[in-house]
gemmi code that builds the backbone of each chain (N, CA, C; Angstrom):
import gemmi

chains = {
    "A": [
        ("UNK", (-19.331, -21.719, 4.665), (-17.946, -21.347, 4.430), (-17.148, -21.448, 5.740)),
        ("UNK", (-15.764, -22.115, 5.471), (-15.234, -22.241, 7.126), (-14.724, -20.875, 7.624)),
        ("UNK", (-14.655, -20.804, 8.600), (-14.748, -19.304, 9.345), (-12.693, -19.258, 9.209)),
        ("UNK", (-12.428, -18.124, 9.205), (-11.183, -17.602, 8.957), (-10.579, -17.556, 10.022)),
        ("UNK", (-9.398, -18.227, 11.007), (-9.166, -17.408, 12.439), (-8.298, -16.850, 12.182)),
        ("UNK", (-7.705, -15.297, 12.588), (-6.766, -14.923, 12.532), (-6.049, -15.087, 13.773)),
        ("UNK", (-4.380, -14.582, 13.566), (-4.016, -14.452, 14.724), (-4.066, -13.883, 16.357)),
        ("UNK", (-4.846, -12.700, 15.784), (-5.652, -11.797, 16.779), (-6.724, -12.608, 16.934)),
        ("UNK", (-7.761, -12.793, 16.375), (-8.940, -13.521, 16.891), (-8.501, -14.737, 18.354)),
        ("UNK", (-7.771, -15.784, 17.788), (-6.983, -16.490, 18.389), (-6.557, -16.280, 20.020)),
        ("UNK", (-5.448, -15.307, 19.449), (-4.897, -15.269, 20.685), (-6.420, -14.549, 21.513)),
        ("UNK", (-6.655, -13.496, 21.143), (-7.440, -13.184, 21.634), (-8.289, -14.090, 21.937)),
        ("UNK", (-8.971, -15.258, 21.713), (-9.715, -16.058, 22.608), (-9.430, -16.727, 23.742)),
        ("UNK", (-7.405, -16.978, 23.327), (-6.939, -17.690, 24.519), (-7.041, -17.232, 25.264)),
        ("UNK", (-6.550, -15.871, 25.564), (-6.590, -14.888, 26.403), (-7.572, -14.986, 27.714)),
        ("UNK", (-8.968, -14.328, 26.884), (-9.748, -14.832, 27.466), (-10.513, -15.825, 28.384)),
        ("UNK", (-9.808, -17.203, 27.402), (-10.176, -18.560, 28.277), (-9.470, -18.876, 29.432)),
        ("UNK", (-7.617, -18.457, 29.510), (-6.972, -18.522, 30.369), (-7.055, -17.779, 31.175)),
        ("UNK", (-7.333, -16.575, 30.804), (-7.773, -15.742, 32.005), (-9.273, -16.016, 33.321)),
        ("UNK", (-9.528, -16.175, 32.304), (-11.095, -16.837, 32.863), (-10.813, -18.030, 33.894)),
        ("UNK", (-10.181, -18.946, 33.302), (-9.271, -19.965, 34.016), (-9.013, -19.659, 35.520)),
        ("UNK", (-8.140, -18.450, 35.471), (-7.512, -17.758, 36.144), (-8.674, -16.882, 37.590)),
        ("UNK", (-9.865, -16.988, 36.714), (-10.853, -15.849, 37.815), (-10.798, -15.100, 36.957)),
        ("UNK", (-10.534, -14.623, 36.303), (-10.588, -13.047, 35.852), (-10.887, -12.858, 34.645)),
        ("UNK", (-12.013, -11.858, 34.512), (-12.811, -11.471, 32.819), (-11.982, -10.208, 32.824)),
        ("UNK", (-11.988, -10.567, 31.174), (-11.280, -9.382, 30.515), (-11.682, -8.997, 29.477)),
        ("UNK", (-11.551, -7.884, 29.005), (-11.791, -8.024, 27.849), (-10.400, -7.472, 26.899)),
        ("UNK", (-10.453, -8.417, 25.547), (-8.954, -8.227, 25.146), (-8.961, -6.662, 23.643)),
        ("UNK", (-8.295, -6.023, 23.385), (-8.507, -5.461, 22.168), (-6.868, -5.678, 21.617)),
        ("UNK", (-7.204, -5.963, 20.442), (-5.610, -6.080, 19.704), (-5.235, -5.968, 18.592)),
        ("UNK", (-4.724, -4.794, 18.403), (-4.399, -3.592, 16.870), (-3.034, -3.816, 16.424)),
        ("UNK", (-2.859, -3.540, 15.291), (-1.731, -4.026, 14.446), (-1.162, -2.657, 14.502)),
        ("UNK", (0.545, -2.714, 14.868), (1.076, -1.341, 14.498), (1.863, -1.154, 13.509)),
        ("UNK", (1.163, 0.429, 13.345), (1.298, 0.731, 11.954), (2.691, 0.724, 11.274)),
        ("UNK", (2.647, 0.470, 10.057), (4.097, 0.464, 9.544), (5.064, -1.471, 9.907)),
        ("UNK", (3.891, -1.762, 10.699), (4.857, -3.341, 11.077), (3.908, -4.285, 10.694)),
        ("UNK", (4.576, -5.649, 10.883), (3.987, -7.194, 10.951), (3.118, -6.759, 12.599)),
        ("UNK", (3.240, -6.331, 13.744), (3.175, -6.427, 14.775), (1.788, -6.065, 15.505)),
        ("UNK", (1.615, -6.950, 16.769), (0.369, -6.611, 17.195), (0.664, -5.842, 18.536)),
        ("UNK", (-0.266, -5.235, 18.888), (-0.104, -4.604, 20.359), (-1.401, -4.965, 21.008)),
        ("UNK", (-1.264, -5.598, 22.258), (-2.411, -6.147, 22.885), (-2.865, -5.623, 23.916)),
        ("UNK", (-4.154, -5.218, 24.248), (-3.848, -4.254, 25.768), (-5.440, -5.574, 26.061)),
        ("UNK", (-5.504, -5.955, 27.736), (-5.948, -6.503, 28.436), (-6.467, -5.755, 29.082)),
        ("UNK", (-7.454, -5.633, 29.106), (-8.160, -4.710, 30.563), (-9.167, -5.864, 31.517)),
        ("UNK", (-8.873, -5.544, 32.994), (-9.727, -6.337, 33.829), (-9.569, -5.302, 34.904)),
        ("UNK", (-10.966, -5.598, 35.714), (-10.676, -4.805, 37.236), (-9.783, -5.663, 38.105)),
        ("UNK", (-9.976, -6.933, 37.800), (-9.444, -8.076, 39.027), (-7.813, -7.312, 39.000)),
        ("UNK", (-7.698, -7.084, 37.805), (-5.855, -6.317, 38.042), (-5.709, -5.980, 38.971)),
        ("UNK", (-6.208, -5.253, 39.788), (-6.641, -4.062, 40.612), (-5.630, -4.806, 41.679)),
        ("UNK", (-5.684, -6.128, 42.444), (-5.265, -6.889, 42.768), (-3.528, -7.421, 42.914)),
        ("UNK", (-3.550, -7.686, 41.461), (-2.179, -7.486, 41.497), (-0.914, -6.811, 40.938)),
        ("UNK", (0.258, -6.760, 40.801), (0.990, -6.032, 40.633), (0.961, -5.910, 39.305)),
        ("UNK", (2.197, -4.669, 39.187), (2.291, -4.715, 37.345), (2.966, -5.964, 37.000)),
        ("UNK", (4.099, -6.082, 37.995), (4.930, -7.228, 37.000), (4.149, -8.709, 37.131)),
        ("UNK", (3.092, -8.885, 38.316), (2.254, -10.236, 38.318), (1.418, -10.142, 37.160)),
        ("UNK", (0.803, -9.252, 36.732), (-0.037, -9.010, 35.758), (0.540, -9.707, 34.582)),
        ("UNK", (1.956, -9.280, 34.104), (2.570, -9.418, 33.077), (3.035, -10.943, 33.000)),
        ("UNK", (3.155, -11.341, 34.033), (3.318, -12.563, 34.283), (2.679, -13.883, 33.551)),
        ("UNK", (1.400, -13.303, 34.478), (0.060, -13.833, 34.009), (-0.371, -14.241, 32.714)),
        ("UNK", (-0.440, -12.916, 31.906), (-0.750, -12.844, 30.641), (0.173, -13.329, 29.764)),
        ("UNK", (1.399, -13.191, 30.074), (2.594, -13.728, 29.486), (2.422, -15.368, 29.154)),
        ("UNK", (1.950, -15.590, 30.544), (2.021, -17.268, 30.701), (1.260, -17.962, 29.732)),
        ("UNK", (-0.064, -16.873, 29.936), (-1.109, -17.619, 28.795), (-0.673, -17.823, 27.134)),
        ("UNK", (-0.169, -16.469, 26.801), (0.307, -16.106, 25.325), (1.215, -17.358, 24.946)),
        ("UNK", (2.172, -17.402, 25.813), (3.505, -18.493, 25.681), (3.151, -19.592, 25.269)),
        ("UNK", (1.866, -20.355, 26.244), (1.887, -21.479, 25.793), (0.355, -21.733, 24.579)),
        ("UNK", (-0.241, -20.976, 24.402), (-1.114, -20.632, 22.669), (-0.281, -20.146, 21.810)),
        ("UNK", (1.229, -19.959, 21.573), (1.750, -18.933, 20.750), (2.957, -20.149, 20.241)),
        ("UNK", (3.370, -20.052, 19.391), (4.597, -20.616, 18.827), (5.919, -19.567, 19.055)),
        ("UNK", (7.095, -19.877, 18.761), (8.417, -18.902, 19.113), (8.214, -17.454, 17.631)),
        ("UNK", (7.596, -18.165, 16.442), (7.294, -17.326, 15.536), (6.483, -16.134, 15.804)),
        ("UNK", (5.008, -16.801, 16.452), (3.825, -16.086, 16.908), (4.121, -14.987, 17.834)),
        ("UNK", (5.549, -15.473, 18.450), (5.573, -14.344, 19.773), (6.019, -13.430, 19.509)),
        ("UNK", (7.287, -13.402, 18.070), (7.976, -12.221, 17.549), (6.759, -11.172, 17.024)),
        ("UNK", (5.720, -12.104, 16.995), (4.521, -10.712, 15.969), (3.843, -9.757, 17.764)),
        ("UNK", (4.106, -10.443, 18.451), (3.193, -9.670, 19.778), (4.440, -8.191, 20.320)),
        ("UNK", (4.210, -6.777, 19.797), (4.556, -5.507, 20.460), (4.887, -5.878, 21.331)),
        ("UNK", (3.694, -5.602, 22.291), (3.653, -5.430, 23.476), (2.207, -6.092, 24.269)),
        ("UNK", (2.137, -6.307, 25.558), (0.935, -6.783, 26.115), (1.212, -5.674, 27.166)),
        ("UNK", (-0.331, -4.772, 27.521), (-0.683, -4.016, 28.223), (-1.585, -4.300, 29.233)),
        ("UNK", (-1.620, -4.272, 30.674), (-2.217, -5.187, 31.226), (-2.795, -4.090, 32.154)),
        ("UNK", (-4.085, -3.679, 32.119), (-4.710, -2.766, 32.965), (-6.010, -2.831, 33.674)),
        ("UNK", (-6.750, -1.594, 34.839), (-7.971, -2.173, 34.909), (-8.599, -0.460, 34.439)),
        ("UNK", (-9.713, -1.222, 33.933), (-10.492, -0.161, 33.484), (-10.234, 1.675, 33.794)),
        ("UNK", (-9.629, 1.628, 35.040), (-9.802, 3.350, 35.846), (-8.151, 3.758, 35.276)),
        ("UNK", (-7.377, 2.331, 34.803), (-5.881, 2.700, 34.573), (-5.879, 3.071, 33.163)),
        ("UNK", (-7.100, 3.008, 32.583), (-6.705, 3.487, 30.716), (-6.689, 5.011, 30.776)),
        ("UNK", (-6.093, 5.432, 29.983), (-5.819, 6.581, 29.728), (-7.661, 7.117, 28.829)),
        ("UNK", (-7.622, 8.540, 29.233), (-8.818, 9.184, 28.928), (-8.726, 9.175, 27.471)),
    ],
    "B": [
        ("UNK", (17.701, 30.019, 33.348), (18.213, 28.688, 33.605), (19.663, 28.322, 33.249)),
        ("UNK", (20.126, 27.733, 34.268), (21.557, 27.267, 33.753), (21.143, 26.640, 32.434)),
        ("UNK", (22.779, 26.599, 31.780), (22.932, 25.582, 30.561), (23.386, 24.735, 30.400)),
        ("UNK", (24.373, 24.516, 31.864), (24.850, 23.030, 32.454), (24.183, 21.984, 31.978)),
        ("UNK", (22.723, 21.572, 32.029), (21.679, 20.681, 31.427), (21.275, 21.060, 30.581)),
        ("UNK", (21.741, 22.009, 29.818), (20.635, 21.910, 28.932), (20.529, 20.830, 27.870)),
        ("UNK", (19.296, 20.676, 27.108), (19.161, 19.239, 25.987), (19.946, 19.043, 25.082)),
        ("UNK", (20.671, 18.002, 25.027), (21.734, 18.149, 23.615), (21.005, 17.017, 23.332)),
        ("UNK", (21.562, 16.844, 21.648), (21.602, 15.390, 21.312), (22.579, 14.705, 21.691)),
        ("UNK", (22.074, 13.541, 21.964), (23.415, 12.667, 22.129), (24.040, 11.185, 21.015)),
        ("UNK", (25.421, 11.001, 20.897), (25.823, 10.369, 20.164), (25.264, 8.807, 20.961)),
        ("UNK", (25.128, 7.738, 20.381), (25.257, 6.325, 20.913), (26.107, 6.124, 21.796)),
        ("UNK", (27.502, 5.838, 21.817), (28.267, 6.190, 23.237), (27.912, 7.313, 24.445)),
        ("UNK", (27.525, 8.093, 23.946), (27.297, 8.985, 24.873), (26.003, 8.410, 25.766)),
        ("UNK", (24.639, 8.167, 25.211), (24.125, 7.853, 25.143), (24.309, 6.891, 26.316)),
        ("UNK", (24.719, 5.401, 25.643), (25.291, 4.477, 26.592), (25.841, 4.707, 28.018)),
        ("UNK", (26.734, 6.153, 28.165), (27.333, 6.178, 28.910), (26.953, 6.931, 30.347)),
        ("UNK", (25.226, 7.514, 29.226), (24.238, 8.532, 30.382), (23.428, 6.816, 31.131)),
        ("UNK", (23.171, 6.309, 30.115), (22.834, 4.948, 30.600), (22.998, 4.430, 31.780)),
        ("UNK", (24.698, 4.483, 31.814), (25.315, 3.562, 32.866), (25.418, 4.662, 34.140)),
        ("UNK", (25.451, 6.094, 33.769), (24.853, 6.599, 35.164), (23.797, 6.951, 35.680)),
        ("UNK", (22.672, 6.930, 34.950), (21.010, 6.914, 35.470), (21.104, 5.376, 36.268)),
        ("UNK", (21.485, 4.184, 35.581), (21.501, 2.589, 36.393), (22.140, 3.020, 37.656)),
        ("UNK", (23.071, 3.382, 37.909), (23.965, 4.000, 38.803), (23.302, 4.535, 39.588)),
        ("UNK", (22.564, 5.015, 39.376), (21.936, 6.422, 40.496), (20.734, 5.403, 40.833)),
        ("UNK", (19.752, 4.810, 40.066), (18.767, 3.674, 40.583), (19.139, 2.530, 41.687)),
        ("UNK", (20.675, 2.117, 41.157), (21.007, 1.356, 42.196), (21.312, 2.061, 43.643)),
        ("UNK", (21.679, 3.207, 43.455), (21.847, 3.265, 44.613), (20.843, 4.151, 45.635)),
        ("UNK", (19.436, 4.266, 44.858), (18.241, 4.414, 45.506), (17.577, 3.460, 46.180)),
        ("UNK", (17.885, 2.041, 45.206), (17.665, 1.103, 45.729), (18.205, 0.436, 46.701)),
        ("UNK", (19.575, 1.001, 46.770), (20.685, 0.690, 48.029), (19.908, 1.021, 49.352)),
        ("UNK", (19.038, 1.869, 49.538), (18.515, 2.835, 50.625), (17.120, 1.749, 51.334)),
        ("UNK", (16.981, 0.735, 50.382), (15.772, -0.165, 50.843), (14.344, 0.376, 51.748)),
        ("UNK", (14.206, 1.425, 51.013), (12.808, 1.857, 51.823), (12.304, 2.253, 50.406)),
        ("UNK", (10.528, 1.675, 50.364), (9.442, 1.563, 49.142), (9.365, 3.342, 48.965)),
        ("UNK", (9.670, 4.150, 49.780), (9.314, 5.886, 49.393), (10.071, 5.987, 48.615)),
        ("UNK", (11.673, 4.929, 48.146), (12.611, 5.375, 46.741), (12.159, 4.277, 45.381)),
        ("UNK", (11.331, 3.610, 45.832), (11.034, 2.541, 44.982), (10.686, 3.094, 43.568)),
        ("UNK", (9.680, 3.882, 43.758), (9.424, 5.127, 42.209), (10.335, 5.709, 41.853)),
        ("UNK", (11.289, 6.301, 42.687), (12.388, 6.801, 41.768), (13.580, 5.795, 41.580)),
        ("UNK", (13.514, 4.983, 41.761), (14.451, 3.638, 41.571), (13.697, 3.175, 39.846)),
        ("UNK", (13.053, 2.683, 39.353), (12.074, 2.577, 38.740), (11.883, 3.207, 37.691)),
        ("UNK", (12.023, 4.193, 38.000), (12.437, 5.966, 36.706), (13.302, 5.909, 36.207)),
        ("UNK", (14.660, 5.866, 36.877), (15.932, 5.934, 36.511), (16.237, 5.168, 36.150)),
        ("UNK", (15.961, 3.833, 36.515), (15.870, 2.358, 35.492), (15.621, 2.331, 34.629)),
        ("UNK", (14.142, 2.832, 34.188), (13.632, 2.626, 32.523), (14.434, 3.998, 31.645)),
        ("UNK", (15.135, 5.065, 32.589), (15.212, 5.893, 31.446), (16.704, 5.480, 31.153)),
        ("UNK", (17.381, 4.801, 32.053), (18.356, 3.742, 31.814), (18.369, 2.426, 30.297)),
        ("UNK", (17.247, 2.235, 30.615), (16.681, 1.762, 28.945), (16.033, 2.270, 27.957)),
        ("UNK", (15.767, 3.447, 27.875), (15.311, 4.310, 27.117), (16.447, 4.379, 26.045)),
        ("UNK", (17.554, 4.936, 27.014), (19.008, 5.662, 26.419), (19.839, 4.202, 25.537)),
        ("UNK", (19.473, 2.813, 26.056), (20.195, 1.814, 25.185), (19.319, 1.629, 24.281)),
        ("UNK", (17.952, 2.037, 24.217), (17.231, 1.457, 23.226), (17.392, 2.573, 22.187)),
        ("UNK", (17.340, 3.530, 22.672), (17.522, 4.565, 21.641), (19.023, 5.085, 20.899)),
        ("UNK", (19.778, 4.374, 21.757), (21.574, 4.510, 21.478), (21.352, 3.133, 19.947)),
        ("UNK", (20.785, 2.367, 20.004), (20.369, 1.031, 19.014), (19.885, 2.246, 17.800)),
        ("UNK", (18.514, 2.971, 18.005), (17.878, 3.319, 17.137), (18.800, 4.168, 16.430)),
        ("UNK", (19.811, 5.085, 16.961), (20.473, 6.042, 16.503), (21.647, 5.199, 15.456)),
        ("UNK", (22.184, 4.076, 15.793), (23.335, 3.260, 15.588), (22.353, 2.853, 13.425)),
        ("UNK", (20.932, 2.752, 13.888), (19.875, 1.954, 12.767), (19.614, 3.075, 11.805)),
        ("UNK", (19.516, 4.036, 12.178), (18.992, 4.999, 11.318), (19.724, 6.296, 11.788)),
        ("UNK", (21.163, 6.472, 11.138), (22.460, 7.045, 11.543), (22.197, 8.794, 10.928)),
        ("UNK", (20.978, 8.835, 9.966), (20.603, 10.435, 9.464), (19.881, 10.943, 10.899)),
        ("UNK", (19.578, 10.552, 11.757), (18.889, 10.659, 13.152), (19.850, 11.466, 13.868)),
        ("UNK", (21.025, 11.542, 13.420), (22.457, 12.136, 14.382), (22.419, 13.369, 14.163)),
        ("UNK", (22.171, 13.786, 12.878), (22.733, 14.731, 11.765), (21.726, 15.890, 12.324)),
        ("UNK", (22.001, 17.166, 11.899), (20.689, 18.050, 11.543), (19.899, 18.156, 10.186)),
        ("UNK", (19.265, 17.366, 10.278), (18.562, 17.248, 8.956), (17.694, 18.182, 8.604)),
        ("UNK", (17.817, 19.181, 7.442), (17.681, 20.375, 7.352), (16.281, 20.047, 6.408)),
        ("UNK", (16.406, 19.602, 5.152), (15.753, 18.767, 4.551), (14.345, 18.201, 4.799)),
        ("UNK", (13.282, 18.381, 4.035), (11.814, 17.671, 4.374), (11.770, 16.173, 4.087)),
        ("UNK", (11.446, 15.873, 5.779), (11.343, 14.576, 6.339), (9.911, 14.024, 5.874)),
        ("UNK", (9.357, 12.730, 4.908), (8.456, 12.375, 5.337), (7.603, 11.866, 6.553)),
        ("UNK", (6.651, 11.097, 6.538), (5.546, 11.289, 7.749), (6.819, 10.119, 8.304)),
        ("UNK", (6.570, 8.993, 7.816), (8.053, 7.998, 8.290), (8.673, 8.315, 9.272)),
        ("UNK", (9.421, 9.366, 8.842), (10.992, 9.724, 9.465), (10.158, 10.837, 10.398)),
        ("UNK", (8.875, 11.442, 10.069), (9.192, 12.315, 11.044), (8.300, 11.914, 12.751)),
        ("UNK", (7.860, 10.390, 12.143), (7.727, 9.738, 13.676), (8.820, 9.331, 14.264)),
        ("UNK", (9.367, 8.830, 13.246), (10.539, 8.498, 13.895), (11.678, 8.981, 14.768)),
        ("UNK", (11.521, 10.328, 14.077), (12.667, 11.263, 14.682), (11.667, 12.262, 16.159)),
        ("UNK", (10.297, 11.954, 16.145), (9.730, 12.279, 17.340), (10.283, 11.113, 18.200)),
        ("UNK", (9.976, 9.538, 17.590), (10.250, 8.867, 18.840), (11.464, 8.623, 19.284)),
        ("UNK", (12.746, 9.196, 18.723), (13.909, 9.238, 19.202), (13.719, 10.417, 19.817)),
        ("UNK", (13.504, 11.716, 20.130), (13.694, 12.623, 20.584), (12.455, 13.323, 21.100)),
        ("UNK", (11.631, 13.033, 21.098), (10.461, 13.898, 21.217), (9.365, 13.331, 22.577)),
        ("UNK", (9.589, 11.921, 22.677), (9.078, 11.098, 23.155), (9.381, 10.145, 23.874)),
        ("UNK", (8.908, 9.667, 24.984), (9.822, 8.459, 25.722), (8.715, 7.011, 26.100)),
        ("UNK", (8.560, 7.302, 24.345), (7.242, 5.520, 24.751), (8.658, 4.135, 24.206)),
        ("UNK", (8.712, 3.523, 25.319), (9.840, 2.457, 24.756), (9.520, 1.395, 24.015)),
        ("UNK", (8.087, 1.404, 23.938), (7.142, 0.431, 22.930), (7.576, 1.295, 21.448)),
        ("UNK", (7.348, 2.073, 21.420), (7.707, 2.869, 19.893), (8.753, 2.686, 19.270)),
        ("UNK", (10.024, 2.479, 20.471), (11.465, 2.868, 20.153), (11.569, 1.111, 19.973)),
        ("UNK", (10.896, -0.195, 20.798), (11.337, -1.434, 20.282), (10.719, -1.722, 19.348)),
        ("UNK", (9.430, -1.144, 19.085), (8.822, -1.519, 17.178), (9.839, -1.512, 16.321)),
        ("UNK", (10.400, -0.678, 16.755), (11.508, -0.451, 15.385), (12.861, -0.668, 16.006)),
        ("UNK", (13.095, -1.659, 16.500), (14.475, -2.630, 16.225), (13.851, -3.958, 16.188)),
        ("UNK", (13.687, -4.542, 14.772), (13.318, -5.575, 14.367), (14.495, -6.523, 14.904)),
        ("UNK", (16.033, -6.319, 14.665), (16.634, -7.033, 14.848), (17.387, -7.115, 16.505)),
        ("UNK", (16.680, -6.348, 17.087), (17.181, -6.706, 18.553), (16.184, -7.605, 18.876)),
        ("UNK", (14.960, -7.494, 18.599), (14.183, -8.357, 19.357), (14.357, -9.577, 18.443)),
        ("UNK", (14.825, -10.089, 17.444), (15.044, -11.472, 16.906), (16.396, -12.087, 17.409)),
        ("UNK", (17.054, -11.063, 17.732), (18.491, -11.624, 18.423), (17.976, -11.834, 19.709)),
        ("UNK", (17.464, -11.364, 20.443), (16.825, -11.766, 21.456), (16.160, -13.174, 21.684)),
        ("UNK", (15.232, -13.061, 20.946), (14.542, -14.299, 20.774), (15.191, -15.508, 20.574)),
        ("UNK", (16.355, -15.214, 19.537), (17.183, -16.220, 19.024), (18.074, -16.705, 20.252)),
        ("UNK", (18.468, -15.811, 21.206), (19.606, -16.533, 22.150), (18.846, -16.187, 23.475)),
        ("UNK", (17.864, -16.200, 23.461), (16.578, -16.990, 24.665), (15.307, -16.288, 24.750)),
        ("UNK", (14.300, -16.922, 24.534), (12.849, -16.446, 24.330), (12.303, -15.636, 25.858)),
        ("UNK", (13.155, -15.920, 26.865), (12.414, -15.267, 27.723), (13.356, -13.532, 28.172)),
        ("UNK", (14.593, -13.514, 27.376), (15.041, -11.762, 27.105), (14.092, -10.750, 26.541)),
        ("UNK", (13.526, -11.287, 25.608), (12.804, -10.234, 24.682), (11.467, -10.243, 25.650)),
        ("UNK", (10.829, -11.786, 25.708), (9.705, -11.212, 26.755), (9.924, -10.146, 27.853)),
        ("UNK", (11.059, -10.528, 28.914), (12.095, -9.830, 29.741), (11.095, -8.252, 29.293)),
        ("UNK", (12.232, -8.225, 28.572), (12.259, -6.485, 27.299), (10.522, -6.097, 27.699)),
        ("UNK", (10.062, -6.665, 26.850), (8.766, -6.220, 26.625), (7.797, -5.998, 27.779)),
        ("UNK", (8.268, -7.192, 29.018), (6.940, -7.015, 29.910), (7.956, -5.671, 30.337)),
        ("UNK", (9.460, -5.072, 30.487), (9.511, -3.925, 31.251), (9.106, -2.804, 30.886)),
        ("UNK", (9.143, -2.954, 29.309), (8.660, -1.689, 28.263), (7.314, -1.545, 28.816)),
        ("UNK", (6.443, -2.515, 28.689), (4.855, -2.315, 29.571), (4.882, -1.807, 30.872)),
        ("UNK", (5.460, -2.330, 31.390), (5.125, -1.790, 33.149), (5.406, -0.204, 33.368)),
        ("UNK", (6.575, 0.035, 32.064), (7.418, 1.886, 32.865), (7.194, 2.650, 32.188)),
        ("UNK", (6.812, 3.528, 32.642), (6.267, 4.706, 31.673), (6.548, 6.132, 32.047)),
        ("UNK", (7.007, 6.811, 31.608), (7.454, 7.817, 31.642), (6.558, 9.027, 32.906)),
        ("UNK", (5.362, 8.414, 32.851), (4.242, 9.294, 33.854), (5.075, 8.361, 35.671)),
        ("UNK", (5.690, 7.656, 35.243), (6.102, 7.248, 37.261), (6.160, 8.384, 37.306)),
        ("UNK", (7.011, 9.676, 37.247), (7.508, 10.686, 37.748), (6.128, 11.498, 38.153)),
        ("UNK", (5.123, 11.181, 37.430), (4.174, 11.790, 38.136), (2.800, 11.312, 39.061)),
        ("UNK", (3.215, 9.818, 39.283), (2.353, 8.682, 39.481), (2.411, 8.937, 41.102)),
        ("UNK", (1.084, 8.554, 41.679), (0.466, 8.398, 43.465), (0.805, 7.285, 43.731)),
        ("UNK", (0.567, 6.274, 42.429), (0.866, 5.273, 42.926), (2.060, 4.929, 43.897)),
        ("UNK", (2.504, 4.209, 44.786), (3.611, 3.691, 45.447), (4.381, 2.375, 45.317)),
        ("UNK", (5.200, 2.391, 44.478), (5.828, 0.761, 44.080), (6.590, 0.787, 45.649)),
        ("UNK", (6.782, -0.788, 46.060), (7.470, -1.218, 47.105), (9.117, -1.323, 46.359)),
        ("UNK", (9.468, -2.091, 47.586), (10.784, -2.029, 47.614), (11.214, -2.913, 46.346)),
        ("UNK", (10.209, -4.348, 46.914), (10.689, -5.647, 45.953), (9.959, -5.501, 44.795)),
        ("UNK", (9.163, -4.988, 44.071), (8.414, -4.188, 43.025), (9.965, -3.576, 42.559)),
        ("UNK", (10.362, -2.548, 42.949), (11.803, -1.993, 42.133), (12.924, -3.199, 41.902)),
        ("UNK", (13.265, -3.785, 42.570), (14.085, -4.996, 42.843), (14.224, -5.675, 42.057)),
        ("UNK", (12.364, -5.950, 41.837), (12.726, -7.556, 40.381), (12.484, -6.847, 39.203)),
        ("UNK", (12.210, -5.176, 39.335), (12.083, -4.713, 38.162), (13.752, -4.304, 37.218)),
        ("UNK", (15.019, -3.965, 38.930), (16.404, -3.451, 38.094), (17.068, -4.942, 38.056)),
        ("UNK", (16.327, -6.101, 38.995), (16.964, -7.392, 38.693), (16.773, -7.267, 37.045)),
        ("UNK", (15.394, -7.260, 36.631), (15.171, -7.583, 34.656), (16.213, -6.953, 34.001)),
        ("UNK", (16.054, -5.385, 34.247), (17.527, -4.624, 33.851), (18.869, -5.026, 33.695)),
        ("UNK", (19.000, -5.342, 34.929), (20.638, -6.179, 34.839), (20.417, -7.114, 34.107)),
        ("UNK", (19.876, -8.267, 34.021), (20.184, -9.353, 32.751), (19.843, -8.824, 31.593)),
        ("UNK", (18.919, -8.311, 31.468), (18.976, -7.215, 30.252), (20.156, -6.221, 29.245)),
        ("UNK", (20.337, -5.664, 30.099), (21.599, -4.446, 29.895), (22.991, -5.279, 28.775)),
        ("UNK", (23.100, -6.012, 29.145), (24.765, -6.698, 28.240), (23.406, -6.657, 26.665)),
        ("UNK", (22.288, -7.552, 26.728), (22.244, -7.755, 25.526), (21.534, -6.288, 24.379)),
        ("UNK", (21.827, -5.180, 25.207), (21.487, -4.033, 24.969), (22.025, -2.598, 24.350)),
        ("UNK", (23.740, -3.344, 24.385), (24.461, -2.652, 24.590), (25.324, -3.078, 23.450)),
    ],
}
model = gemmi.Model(1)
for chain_id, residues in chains.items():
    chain = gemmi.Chain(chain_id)
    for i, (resn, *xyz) in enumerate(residues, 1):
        res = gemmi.Residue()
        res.name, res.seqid = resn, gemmi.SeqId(i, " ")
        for name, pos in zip(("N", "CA", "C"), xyz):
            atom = gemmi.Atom()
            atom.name, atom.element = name, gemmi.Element(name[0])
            atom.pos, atom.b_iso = gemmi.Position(*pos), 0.0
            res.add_atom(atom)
        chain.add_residue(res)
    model.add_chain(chain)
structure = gemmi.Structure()
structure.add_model(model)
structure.setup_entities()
């Protein structure tokens, strides 16, 4: 049976690959919020550690943009870009 | 405690108009060019967008003004936490579907704009070790300013 990709799966692989690209493992998690079409993506890596918030956002931005269509991007919340010690308990 | 401050609700104009003096007061922390005002440059910025995003939400869902005496479902009664109760600006842009498509619609990189600032600011700066620099605040009230007209 052919395997299903969703949009999360997806992006979520790009993620990954571009980041990787980039130097940097991550790992991605990405939940649908409630009540919407919408995803919220949070990125966690230590390499963050490194750089700023708004380089971070940058970064990840860059990757999404060009795996994402102008449609695809209206479904992305938000992208959260942290390293492991920055998640909340 | 005085009552000078104390919490009111505020109307959308009003709103707007606390807006334009929290920006006010950021800029001119930032006027001072030393990274020890950079966090509070930064604060006053996002709560600068707090107040337009939420001046939108109030404008969208106009029973939000009122004292609603009346039992609110679960719905409304997030909702009326995240207008008032709460200052996550991810919460408050979930729910303007149509700012962020007008956005999108008259340039894809506003709403990104929007969103990477909604990520970066969070209501804990005020209690954060961290130390943002100078140019860290800079390109963060630069986003603001091109921001702000389509906000308003």
């Amino acid at each position: 049976m052919a395997k299903v990709v969703t949009f999360a799966s997806r992006l979520r692989d790009e993620l990954i690959q571009g980041l990787k690209t980039a130097g940097i493992d991550a790992t991605i998690d990405i939940e649908r919020v409630q009540g919407t079409k919408l995803h919220r993506v949070f990125v966690v890596a230590d390499a963050f550690a490194k750089l700023r918030p708004a380089e971070r956002q940058d970064l990840v931005w860059r990757i999404a943009d060009q795996a994402l269509s102008p449609d695809e991007r209206l479904q992305i919340s938000m992208i959260f870009t942290v390293t492991k010690s920055e998640l909340p308990d | 405690m005085s009552s000078v401050f104390a919490k009111q609700r505020l109307t959308p104009a009003q709103a707007r108009t606390v807006s334009d003096r929290r920006r006010a007061d950021a800029n001119a922390l930032q006027a001072l060019k030393q990274n020890r005002h950079a966090n509070g440059a930064m604060y006053l910025g996002g709560i600068a967008v707090e107040l337009l995003l939420k001046a939108l939400l109030l404008e969208s869902h106009p029973w939000l003004q009122k004292n609603v005496t009346s039992a609110l479902d679960s719905r409304q009664r997030r909702l009326r936490d995240v207008c008032y109760r709460w200052h996550d600006l991810e919460a408050v842009l979930e729910r303007l579907p149509q700012l962020a498509a007008r956005l999108e619609a008259a340039n894809p990189r506003l709403l990104q704009g929007l969103k990477k600032l909604c990520a970066e600011w969070t209501i804990h700066i005020r209690y954060s070790t961290y130390q943002a620099t100078h140019a860290e605040s800079a390109a963060f009230l630069d986003r603001l300013k091109e921001l702000v007209p389509w906000l308003k």
